[in-house]
C-alpha positions in Angstrom: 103.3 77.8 81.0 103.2 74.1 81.5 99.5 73.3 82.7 97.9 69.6 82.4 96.3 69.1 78.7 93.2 68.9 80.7 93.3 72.0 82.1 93.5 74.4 79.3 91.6 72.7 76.1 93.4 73.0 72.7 92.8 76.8 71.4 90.2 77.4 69.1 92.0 79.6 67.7 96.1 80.5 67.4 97.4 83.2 65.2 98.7 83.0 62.0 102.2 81.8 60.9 103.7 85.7 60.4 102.3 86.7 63.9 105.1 89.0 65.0 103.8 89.7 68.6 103.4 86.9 71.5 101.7 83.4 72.1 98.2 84.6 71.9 95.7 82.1 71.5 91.5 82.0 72.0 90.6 78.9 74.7 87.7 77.3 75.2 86.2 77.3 78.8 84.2 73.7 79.1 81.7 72.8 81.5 84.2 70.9 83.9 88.1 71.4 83.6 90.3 70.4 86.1 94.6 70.1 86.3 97.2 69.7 88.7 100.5 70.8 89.0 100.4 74.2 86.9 103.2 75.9 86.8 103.7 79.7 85.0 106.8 80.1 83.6 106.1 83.1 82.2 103.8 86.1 82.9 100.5 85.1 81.4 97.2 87.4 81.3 93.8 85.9 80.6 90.7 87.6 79.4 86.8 86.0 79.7 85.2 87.1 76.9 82.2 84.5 77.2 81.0 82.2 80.0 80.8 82.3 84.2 81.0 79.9 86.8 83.5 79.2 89.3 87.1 78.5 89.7 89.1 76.5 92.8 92.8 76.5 93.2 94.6 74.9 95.6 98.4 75.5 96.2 100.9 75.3 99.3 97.4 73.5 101.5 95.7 77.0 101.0 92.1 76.9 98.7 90.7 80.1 97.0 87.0 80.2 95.9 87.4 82.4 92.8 84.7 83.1 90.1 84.6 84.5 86.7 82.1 86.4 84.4 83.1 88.1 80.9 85.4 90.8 81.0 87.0 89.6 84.1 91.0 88.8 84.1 93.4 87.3 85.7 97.4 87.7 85.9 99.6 85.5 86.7 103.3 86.3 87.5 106.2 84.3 86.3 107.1 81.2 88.7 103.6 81.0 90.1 102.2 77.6 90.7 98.4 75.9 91.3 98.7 72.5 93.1 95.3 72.0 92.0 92.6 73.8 89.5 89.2 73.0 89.0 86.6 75.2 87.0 83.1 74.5 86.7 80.2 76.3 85.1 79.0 78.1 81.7 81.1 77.2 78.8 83.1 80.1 77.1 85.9 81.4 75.7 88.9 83.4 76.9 92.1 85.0 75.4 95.3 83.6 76.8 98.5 86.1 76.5 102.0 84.9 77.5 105.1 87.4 77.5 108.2 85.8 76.9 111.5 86.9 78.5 113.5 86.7 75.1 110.8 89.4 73.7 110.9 91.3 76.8 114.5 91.7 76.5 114.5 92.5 73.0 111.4 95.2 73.7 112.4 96.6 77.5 115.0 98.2 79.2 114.1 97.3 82.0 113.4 93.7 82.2 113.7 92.7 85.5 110.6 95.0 86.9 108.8 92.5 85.2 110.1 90.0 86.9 108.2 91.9 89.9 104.6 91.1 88.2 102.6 89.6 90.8 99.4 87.2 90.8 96.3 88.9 90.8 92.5 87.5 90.5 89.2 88.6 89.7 90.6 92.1 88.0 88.4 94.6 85.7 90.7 97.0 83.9 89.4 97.9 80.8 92.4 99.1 79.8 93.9 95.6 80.1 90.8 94.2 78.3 91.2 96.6 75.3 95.2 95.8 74.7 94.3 92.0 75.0 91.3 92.4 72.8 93.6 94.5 69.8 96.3 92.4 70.2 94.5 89.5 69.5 92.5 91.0 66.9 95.8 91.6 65.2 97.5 88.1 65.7 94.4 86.5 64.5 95.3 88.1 60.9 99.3 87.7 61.0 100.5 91.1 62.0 98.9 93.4 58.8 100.0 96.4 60.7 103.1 95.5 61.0 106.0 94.9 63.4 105.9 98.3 64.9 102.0 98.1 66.1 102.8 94.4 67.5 105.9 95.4 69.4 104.3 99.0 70.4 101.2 96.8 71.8 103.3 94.4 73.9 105.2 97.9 75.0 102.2 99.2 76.3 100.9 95.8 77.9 104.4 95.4 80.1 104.3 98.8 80.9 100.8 98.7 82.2 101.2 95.4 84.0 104.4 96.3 85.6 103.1 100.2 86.8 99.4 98.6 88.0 100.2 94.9 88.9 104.2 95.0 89.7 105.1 94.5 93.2 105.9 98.0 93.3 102.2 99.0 92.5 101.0 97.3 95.0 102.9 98.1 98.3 101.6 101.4 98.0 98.0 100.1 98.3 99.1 98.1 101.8 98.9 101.4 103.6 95.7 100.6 104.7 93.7 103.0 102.4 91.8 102.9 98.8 94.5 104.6 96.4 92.4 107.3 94.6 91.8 105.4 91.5 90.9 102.0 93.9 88.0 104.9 95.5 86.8 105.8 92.3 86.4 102.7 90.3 84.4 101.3 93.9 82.3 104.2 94.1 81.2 104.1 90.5 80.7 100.5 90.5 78.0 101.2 93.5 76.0 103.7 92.1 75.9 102.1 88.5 74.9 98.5 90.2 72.7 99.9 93.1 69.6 98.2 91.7 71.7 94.9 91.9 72.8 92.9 95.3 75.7 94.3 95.3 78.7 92.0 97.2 81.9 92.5 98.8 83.5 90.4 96.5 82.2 92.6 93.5 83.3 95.7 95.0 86.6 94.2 96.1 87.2 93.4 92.5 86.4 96.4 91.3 89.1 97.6 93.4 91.3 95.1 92.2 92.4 93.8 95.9 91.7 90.5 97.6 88.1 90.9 99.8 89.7 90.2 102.8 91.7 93.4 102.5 89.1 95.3 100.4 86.9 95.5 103.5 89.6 96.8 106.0 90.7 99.8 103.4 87.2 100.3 102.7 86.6 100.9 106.3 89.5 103.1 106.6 89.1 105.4 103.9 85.0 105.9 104.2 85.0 105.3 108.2 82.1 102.8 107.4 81.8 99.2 106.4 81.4 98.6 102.5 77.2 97.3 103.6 76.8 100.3 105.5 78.0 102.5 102.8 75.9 100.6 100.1 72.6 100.8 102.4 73.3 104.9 103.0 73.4 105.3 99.2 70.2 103.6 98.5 68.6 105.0 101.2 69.6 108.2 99.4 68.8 107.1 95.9 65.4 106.0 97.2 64.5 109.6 98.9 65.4 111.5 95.6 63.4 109.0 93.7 60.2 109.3 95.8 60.5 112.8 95.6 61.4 113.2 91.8 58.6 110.7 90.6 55.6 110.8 92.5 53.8 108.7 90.4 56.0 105.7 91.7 55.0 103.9 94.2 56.9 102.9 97.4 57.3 99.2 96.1 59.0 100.5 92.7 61.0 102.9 94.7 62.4 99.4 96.9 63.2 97.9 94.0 64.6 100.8 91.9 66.7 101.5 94.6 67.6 97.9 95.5 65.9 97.2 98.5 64.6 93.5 98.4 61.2 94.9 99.6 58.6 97.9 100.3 59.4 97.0 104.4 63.2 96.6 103.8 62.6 100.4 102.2 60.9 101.4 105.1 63.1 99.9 108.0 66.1 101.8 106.1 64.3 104.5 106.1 63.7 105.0 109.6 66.5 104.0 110.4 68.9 106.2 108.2 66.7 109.2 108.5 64.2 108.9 110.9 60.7 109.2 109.4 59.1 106.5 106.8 59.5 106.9 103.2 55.0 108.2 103.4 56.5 111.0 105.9 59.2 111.5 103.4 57.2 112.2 100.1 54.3 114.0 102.0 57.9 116.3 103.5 58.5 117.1 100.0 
């Protein structure tokens, strides 16, 4: 990876001299950061461990608003290129993971799948997260495990890049559906953040596609926009709750529930089901 010195501060961190596994280093994310004329050599994966705010690039005349919170990543695919990056917001620190051919080669059978890794933004996978996190963990002390847990560790992080992120991976998802794992990570992501204002853009990434295209699948595999389905679900969540806890009242049910107010309760209400949420509790 060749980005400006601007653009990616010196580590705070690098491993130690008898690392056996790859470049590996802790970064800090300033409050302002900006490069041109990145260019990704090889397949690099980055993990926020600290730190939000937002993230611009600008390649080919096309711009992407992007945005990071801890433990979001990012992949990038060998021979990608940013024209221009700029970051601003909450200073932190991320891990940085390239993969070298020459290790790949000595490692895989198969090198040229990886070759197929594409470049993907804004992705949770905690399996990701975990590998980066132990790997680093392990560089950060020169390889104590030895050589076998290093190179078994890289194994494990091609193989999981190339069978999620490869360009094979992802031509099944542009079917027009959710895969099975894309509906369940979405779906669990709603109910645990309900409470929240839930976006698009979360439950896109949660899905691990681009918004865009999250919205159409969505639509296709649940028959009902993403906002649609998030409002049915409250609605729902709010009807068992008034009828669980009666002790509640309607404006802690709105906001358990994540409805901005008592009347945005009640218009969803009547419009979802057909009676208020007073005719609802005094129905139970």
């Amino acid at each position: 990876m060749s980005p400006e010195p601007d653009l990616r501060p010196a580590p705070l961190a690098v491993p130690q001299r008898d690392w056996l596994g790859p470049p590996i280093h802790l970064h800090p994310y300033l409050g302002e950061i900006a490069g041109k004329d990145i260019v990704f050599d090889e397949p690099l994966v980055a993990l926020a461990l600290s730190g939000r705010g937002a993230r611009t690039y600008r390649t080919y005349g096309r711009t992407r608003e992007l945005y990071t919170v801890p433990r979001m990543l990012e992949i990038q695919g060998a021979g990608s290129t940013i024209d221009e990056g700029h970051w601003h917001g909450q200073a932190g620190v991320i891990i940085t993971c390239e993969l070298p051919k020459p290790l790949l080669q000595r490692l895989l059978p198969d090198t040229h799948a990886f070759d197929r890794i594409g470049t993907h933004h804004e992705v949770f996978d905690s399996r990701l997260e975990s590998l980066l996190k132990h790997l680093w963990e392990e560089a950060s002390v020169g390889s104590p495990l030895g050589a076998v847990y290093a190179e078994g560790m890289v194994i494990a992080l091609a193989a999981l890049l190339v069978g999620s992120y490869g360009s094979d991976a992802v031509s099944q998802h542009k079917a027009g559906h959710l895969s099975p794992v894309q509906r369940k990570r979405v779906l669990e992501f709603v109910e645990s953040n309900l409470a929240t204002d839930i976006s698009v853009s979360q439950m896109a990434a949660a899905a691990q596609i681009p918004p865009d295209r999250f919205a159409r699948a969505f639509k296709q595999t649940f028959g009902v926009p993403p906002h649609a389905y998030v409002l049915e679900r409250r609605v729902n969540a709010a009807g068992a709750l008034i009828r669980a806890t009666p002790s509640l009242s309607l404006a802690e049910v709105a906001v358990a529930s994540g409805f901005s107010s008592q009347a945005h309760l009640a218009n969803a209400f009547k419009s979802e089901l057909g009676v208020s949420p007073s005719a609802w509790r005094r129905a139970g």
